[in-house]
N, CA, C and O atoms as a CHARMM CRD file, in Angstrom:
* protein
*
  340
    1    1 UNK  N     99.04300  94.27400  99.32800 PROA 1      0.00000
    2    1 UNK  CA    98.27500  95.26600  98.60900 PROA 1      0.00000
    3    1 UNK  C     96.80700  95.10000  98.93700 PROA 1      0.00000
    4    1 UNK  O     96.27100  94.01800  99.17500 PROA 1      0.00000
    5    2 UNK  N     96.27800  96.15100  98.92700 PROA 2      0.00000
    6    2 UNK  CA    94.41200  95.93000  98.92800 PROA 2      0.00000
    7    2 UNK  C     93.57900  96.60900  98.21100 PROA 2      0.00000
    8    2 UNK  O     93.97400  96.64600  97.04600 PROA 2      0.00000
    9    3 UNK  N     92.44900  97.25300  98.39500 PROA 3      0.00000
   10    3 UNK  CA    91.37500  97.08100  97.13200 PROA 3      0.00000
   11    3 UNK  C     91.61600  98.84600  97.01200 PROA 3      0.00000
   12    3 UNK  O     92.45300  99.30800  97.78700 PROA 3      0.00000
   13    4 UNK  N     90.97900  99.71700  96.16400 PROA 4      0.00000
   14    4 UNK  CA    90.73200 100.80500  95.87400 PROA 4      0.00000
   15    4 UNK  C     89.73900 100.80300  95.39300 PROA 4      0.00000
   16    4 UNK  O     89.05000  99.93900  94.84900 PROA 4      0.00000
   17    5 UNK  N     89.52900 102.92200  95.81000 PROA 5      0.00000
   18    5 UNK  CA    88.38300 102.98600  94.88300 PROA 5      0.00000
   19    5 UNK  C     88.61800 104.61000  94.50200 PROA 5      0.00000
   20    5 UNK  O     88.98600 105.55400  95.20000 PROA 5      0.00000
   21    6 UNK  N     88.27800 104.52100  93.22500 PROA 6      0.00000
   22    6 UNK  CA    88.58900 106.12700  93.02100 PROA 6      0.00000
   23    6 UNK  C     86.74600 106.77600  93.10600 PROA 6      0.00000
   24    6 UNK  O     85.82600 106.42400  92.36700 PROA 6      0.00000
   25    7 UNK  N     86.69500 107.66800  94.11800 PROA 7      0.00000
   26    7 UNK  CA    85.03100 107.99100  94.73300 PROA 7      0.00000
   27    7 UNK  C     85.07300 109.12100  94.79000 PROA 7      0.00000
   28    7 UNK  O     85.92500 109.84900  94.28100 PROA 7      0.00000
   29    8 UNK  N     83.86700 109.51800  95.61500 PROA 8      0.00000
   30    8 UNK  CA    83.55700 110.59200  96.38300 PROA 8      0.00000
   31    8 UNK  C     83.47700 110.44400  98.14600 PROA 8      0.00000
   32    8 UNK  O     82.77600 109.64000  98.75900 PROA 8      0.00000
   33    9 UNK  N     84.30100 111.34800  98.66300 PROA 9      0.00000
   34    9 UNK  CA    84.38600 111.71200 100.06200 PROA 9      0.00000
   35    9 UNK  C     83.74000 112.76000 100.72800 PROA 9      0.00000
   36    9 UNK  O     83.44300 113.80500 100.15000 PROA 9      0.00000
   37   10 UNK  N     83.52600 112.56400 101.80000 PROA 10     0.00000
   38   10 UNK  CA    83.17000 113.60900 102.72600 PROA 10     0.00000
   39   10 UNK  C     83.68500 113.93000 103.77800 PROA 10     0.00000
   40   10 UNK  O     83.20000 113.27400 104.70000 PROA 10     0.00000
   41   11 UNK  N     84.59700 114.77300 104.16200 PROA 11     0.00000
   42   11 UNK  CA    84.97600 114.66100 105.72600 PROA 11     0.00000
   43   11 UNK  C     84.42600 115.64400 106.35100 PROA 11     0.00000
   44   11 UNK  O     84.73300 116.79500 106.04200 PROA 11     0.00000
   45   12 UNK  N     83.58300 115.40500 107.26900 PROA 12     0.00000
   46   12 UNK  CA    82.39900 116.76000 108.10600 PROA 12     0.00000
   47   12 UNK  C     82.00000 116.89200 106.66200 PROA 12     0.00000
   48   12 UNK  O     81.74300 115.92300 105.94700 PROA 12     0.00000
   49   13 UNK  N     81.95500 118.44700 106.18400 PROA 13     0.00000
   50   13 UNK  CA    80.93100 118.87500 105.81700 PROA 13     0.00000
   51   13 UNK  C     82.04500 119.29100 103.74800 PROA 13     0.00000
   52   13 UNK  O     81.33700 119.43600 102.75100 PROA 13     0.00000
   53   14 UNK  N     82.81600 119.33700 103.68200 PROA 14     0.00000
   54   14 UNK  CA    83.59900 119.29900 102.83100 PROA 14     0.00000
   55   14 UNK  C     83.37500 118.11500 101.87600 PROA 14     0.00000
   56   14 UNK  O     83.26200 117.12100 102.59200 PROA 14     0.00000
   57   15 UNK  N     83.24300 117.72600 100.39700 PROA 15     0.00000
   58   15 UNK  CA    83.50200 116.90100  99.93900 PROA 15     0.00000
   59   15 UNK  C     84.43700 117.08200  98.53700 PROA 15     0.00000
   60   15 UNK  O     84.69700 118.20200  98.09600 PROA 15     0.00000
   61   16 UNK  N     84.85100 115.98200  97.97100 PROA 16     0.00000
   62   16 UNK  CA    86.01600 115.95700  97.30200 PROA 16     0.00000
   63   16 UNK  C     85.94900 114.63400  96.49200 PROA 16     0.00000
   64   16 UNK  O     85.17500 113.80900  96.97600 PROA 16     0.00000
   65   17 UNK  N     86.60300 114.25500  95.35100 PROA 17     0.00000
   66   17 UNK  CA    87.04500 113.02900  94.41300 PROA 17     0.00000
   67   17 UNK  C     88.17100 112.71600  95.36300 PROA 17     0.00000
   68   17 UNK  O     88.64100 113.73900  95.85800 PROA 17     0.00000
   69   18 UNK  N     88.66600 111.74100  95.70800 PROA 18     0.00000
   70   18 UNK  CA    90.02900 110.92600  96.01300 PROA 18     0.00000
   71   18 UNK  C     89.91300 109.66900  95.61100 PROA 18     0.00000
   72   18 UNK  O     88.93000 109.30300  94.96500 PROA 18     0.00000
   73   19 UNK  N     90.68400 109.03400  95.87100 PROA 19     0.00000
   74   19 UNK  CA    91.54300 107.76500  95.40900 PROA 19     0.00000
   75   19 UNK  C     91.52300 107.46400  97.01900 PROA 19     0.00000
   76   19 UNK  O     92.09400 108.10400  97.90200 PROA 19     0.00000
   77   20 UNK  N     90.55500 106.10100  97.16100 PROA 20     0.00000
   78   20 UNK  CA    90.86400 105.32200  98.94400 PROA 20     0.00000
   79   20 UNK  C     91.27000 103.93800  98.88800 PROA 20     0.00000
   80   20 UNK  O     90.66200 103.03100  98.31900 PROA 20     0.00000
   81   21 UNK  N     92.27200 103.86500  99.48100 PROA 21     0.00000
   82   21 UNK  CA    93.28400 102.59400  99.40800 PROA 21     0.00000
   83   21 UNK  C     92.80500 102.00700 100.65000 PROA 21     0.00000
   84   21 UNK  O     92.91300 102.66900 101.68300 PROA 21     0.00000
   85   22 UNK  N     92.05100 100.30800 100.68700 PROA 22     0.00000
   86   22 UNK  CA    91.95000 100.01000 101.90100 PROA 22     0.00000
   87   22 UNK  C     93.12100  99.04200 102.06400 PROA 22     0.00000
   88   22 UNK  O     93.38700  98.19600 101.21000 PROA 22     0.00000
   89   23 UNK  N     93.75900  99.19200 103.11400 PROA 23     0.00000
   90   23 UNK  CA    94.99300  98.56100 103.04500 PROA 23     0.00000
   91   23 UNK  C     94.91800  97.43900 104.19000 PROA 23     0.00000
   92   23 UNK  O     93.82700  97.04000 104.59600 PROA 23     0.00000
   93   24 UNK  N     96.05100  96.98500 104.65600 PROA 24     0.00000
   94   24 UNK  CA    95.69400  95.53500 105.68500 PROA 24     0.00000
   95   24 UNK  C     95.38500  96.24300 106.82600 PROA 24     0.00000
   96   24 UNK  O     94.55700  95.64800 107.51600 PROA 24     0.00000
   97   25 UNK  N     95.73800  97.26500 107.25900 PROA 25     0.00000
   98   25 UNK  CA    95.48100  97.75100 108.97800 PROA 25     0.00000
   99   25 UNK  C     94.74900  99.18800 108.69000 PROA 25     0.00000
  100   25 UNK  O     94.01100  99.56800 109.60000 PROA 25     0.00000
  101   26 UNK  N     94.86400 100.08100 107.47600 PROA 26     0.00000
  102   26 UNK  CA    94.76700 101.37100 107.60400 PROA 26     0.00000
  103   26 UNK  C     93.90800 101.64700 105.82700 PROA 26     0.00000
  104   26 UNK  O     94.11800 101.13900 104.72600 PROA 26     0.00000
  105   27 UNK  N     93.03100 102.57600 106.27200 PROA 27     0.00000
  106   27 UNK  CA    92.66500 103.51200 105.14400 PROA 27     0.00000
  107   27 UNK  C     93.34700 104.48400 104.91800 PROA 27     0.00000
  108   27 UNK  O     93.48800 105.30500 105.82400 PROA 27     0.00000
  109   28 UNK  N     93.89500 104.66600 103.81700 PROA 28     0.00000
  110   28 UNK  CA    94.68200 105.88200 102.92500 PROA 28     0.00000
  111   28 UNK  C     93.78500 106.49500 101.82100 PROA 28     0.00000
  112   28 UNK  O     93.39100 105.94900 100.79000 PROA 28     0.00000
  113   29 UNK  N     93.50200 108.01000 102.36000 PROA 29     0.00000
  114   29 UNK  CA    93.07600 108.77000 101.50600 PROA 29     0.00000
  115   29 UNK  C     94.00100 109.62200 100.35900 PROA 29     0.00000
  116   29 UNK  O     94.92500 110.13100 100.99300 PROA 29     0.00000
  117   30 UNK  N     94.07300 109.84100  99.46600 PROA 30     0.00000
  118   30 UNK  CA    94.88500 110.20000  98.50400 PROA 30     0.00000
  119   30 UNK  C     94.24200 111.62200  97.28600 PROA 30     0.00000
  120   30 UNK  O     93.78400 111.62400  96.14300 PROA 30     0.00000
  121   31 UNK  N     94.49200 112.49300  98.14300 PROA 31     0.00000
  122   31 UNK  CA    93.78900 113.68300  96.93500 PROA 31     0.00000
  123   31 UNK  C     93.78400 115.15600  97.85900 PROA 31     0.00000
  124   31 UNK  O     94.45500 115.31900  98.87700 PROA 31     0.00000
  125   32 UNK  N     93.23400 115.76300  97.49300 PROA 32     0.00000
  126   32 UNK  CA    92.74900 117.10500  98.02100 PROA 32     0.00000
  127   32 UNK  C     92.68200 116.85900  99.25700 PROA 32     0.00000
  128   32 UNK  O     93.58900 117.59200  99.65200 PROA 32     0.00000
  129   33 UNK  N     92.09600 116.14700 100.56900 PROA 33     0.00000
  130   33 UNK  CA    91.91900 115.77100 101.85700 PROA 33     0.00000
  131   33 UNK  C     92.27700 114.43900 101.68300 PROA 33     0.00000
  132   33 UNK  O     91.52300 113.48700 101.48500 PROA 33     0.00000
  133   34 UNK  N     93.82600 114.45000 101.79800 PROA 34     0.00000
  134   34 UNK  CA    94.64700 113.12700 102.32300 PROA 34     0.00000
  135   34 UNK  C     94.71200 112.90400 104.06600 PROA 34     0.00000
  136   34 UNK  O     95.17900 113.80600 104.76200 PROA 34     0.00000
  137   35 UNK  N     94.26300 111.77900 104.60900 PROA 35     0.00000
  138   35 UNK  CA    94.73500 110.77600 105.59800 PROA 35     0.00000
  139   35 UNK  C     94.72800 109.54700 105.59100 PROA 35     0.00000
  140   35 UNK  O     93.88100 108.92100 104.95300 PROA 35     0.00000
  141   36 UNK  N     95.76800 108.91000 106.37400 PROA 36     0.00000
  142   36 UNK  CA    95.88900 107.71100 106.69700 PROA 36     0.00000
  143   36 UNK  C     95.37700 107.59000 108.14000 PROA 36     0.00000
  144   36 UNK  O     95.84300 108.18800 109.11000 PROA 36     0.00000
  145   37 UNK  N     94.09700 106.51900 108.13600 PROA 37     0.00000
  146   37 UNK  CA    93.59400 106.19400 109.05900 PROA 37     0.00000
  147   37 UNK  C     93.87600 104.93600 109.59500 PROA 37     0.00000
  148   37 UNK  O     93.56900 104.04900 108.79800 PROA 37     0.00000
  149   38 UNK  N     94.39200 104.48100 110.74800 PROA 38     0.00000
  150   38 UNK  CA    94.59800 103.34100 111.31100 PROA 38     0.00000
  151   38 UNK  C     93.07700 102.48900 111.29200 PROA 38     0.00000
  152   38 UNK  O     92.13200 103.26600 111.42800 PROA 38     0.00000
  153   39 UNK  N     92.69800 101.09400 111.15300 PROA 39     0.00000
  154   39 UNK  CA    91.33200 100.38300 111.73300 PROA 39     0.00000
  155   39 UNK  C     91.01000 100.59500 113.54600 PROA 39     0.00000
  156   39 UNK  O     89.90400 100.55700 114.08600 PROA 39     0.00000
  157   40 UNK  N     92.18200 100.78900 114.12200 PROA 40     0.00000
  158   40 UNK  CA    92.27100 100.68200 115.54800 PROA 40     0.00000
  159   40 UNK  C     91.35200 102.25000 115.99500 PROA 40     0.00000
  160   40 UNK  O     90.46500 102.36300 116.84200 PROA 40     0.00000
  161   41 UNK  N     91.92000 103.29000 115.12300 PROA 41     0.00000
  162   41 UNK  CA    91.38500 104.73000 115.16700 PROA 41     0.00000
  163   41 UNK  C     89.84600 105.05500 114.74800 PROA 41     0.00000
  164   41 UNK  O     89.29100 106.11500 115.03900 PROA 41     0.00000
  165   42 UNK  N     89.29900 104.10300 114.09900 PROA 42     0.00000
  166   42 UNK  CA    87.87500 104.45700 113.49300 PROA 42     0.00000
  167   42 UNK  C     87.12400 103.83000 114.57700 PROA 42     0.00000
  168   42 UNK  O     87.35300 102.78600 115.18700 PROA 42     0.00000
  169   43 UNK  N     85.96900 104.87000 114.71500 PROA 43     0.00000
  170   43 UNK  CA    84.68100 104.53700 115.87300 PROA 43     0.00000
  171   43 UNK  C     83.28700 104.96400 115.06000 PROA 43     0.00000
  172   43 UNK  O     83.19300 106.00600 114.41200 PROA 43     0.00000
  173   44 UNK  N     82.31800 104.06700 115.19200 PROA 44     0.00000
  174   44 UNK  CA    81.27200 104.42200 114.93000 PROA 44     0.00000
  175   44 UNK  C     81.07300 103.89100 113.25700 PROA 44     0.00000
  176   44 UNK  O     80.33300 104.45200 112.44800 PROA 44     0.00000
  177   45 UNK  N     81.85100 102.78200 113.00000 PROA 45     0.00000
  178   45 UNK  CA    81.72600 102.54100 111.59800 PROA 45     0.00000
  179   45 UNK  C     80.06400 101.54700 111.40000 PROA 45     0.00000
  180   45 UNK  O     79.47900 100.69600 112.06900 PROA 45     0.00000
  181   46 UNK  N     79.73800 102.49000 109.68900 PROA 46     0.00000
  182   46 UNK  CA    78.53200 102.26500 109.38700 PROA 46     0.00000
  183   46 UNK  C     78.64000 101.63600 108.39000 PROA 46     0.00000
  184   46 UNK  O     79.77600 101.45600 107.94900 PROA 46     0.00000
  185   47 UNK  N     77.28700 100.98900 107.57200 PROA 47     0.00000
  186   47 UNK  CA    77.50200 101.07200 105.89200 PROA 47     0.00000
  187   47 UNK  C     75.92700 101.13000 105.82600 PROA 47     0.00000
  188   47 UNK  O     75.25200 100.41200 106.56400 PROA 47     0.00000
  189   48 UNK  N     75.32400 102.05900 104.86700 PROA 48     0.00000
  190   48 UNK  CA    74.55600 101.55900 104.17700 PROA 48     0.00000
  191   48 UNK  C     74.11400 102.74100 103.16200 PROA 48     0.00000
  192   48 UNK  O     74.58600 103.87700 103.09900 PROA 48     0.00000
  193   49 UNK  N     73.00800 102.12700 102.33300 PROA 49     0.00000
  194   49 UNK  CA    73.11900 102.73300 100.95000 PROA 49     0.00000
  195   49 UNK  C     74.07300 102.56000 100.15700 PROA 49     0.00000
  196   49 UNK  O     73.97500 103.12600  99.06900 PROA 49     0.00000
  197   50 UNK  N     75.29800 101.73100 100.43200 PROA 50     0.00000
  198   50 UNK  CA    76.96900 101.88400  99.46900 PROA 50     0.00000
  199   50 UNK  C     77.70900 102.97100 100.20800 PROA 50     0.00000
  200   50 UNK  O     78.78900 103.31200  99.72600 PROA 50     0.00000
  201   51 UNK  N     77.35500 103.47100 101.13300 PROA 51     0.00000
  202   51 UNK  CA    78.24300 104.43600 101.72100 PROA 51     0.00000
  203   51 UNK  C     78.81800 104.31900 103.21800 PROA 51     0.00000
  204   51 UNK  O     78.10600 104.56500 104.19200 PROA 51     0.00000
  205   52 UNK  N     79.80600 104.02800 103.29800 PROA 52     0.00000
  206   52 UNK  CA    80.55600 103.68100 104.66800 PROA 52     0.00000
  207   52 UNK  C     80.84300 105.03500 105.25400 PROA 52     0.00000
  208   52 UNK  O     81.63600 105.81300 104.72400 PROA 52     0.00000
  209   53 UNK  N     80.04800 105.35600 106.58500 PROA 53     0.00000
  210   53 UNK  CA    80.15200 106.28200 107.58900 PROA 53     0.00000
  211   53 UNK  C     81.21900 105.94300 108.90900 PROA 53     0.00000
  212   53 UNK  O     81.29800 104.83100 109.43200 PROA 53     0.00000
  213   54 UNK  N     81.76700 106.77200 109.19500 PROA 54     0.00000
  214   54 UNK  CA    82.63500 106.58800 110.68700 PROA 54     0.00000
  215   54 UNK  C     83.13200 107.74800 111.09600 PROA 54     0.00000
  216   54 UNK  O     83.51400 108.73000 110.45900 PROA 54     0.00000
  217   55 UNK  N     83.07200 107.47300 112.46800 PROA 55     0.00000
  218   55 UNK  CA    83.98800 109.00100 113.00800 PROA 55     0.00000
  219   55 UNK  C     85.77900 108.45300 113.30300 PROA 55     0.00000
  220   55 UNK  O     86.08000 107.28300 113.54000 PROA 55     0.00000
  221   56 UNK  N     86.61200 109.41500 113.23100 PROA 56     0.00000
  222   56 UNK  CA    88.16000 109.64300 112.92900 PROA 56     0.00000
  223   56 UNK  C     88.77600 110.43200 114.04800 PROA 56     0.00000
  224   56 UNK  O     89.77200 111.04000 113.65400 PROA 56     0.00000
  225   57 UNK  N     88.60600 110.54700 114.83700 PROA 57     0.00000
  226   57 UNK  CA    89.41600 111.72300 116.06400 PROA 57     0.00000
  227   57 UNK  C     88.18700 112.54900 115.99400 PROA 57     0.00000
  228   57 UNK  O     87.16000 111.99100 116.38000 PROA 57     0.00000
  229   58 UNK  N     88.08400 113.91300 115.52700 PROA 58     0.00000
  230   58 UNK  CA    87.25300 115.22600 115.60900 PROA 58     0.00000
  231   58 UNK  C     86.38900 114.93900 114.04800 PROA 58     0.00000
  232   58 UNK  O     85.41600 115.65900 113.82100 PROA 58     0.00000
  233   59 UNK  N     86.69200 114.13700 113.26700 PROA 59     0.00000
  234   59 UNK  CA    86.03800 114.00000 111.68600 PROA 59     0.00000
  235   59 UNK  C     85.13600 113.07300 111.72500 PROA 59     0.00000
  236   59 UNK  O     85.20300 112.16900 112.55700 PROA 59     0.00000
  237   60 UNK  N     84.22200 113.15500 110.88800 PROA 60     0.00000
  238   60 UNK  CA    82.96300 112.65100 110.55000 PROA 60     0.00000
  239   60 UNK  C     83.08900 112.03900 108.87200 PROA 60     0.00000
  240   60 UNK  O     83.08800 112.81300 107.91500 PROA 60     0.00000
  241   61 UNK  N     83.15900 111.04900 108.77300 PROA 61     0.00000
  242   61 UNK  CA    83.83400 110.82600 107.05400 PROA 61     0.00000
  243   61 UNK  C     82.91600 109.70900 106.36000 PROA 61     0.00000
  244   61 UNK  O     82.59100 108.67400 106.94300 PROA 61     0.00000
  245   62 UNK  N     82.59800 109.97800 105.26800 PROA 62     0.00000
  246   62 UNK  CA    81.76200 109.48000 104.78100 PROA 62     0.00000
  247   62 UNK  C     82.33200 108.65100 103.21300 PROA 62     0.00000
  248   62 UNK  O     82.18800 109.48400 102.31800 PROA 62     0.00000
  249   63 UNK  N     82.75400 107.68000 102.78500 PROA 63     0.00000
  250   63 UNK  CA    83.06100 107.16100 101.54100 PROA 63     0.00000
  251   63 UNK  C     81.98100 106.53300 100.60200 PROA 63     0.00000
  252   63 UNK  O     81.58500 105.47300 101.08700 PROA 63     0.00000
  253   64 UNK  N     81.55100 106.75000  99.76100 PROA 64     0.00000
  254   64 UNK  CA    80.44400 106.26100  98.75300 PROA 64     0.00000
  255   64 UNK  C     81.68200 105.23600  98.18600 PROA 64     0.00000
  256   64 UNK  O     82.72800 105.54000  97.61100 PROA 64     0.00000
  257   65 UNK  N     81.12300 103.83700  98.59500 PROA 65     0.00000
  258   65 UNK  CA    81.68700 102.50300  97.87800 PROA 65     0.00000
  259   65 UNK  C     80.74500 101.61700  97.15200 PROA 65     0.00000
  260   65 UNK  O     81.00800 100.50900  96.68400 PROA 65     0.00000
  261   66 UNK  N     79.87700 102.10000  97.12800 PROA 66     0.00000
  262   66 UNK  CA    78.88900 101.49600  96.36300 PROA 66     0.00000
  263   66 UNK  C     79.21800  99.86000  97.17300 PROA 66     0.00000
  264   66 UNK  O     79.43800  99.54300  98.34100 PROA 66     0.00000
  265   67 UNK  N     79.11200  99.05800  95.82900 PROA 67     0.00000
  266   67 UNK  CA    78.62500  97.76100  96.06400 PROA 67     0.00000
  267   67 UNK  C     79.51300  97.01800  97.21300 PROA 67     0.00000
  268   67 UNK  O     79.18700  96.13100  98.00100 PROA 67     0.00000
  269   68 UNK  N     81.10100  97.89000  96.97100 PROA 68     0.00000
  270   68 UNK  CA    81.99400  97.38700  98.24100 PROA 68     0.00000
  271   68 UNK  C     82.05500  97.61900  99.27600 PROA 68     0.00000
  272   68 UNK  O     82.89700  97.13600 100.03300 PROA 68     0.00000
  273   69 UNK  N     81.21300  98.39100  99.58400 PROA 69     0.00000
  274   69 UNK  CA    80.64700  99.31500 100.81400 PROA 69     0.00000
  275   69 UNK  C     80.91700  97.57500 102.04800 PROA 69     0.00000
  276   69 UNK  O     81.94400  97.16900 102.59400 PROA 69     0.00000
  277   70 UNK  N     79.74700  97.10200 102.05000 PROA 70     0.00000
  278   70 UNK  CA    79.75200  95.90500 103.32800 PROA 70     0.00000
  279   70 UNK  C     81.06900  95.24400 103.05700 PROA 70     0.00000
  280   70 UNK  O     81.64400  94.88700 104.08600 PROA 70     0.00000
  281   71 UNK  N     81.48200  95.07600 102.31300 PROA 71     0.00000
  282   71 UNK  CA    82.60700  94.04900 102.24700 PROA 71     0.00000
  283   71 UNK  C     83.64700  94.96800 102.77000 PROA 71     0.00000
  284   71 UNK  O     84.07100  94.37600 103.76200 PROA 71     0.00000
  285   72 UNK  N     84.20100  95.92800 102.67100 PROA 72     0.00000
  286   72 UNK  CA    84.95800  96.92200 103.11300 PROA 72     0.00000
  287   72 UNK  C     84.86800  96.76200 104.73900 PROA 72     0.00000
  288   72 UNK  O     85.74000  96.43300 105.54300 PROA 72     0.00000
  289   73 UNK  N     83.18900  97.19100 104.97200 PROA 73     0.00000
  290   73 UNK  CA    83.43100  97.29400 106.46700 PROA 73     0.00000
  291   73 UNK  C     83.61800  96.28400 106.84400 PROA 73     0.00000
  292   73 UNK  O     84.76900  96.35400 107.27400 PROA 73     0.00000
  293   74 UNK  N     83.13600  94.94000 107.05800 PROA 74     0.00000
  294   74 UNK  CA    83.85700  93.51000 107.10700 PROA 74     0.00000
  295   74 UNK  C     85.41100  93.75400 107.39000 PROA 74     0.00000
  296   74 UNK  O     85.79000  93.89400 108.55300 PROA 74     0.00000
  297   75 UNK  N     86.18600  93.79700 106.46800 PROA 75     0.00000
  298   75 UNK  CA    87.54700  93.84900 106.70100 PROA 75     0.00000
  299   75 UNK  C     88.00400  94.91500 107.41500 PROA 75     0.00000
  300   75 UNK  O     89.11800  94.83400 107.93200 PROA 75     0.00000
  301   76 UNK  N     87.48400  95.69400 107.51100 PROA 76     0.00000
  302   76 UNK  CA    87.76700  96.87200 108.57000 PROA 76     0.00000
  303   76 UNK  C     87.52500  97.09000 109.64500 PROA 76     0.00000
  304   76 UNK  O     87.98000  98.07500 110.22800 PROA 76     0.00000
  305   77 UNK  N     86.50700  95.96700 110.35300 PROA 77     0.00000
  306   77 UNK  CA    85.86600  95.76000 111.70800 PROA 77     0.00000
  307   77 UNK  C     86.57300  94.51100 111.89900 PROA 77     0.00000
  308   77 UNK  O     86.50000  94.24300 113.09800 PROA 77     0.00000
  309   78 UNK  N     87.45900  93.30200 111.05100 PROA 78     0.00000
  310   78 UNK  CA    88.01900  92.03300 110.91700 PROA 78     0.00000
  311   78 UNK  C     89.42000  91.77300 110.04900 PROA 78     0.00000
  312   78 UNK  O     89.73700  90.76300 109.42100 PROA 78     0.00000
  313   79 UNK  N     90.38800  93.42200 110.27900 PROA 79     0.00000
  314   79 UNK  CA    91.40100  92.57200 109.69300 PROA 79     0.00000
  315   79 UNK  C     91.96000  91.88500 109.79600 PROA 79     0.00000
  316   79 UNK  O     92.57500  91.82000 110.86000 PROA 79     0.00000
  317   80 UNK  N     92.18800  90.77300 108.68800 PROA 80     0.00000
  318   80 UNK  CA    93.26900  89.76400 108.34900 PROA 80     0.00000
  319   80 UNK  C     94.37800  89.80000 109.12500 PROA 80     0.00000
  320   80 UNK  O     95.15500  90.70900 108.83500 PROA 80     0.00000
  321   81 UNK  N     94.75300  88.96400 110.18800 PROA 81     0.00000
  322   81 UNK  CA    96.01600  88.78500 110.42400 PROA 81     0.00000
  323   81 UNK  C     97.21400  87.98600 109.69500 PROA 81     0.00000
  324   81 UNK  O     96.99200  86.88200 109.19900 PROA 81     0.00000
  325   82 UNK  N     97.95800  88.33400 109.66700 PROA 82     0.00000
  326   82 UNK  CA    99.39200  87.63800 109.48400 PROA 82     0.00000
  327   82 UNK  C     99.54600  85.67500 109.09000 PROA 82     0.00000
  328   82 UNK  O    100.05600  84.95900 108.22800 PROA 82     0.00000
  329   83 UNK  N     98.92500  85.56100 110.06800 PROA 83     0.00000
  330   83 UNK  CA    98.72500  83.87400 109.65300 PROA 83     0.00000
  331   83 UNK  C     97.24700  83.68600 108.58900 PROA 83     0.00000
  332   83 UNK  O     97.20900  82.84100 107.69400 PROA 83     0.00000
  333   84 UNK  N     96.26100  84.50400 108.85300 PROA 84     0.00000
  334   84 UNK  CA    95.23500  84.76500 107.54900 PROA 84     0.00000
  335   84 UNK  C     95.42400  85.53900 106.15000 PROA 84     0.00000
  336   84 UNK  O     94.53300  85.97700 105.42300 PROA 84     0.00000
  337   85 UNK  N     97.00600  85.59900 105.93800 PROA 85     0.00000
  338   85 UNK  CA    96.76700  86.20500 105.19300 PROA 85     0.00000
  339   85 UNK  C     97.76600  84.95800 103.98800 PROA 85     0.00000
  340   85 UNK  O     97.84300  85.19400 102.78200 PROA 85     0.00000
């Protein structure tokens, strides 16, 4: 299992409330603009202000995590393998 956050999203230019599940390999979005994003699939990952930026295939996505913002990207630029976990 891994952390959540019930936030605000942005994908491009659209935003929305969801529920984001960071999970061991993949982000799961859950709401109005649901995807599951692989870590292998995200390019261009950011954080700052509390808000984790990255591009997704053709999407531009933006998550307001506030304080979990760096720690998020950490594990998302460094997931845990199998024997680390």
């Amino acid at each position: 299992m891994g952390r959540e956050l019930n936030t605000s999203i942005r994908i491009n230019r659209k935003q929305s409330q969801c529920r984001v599940l960071l999970e061991s390999q993949e982000l799961i979005i859950r709401g109005t603009m649901s995807r599951r994003i692989l870590f292998a699939q995200i390019r261009k990952l950011d954080e700052s202000g509390g808000v984790l930026r990255f591009q997704h295939g053709d999407d531009n996505l933006e998550i307001e995590a506030g304080t979990s913002a760096e720690d998020w990207k950490k594990r998302i630029q460094n997931p845990r393998t199998r024997c680390r976990k």
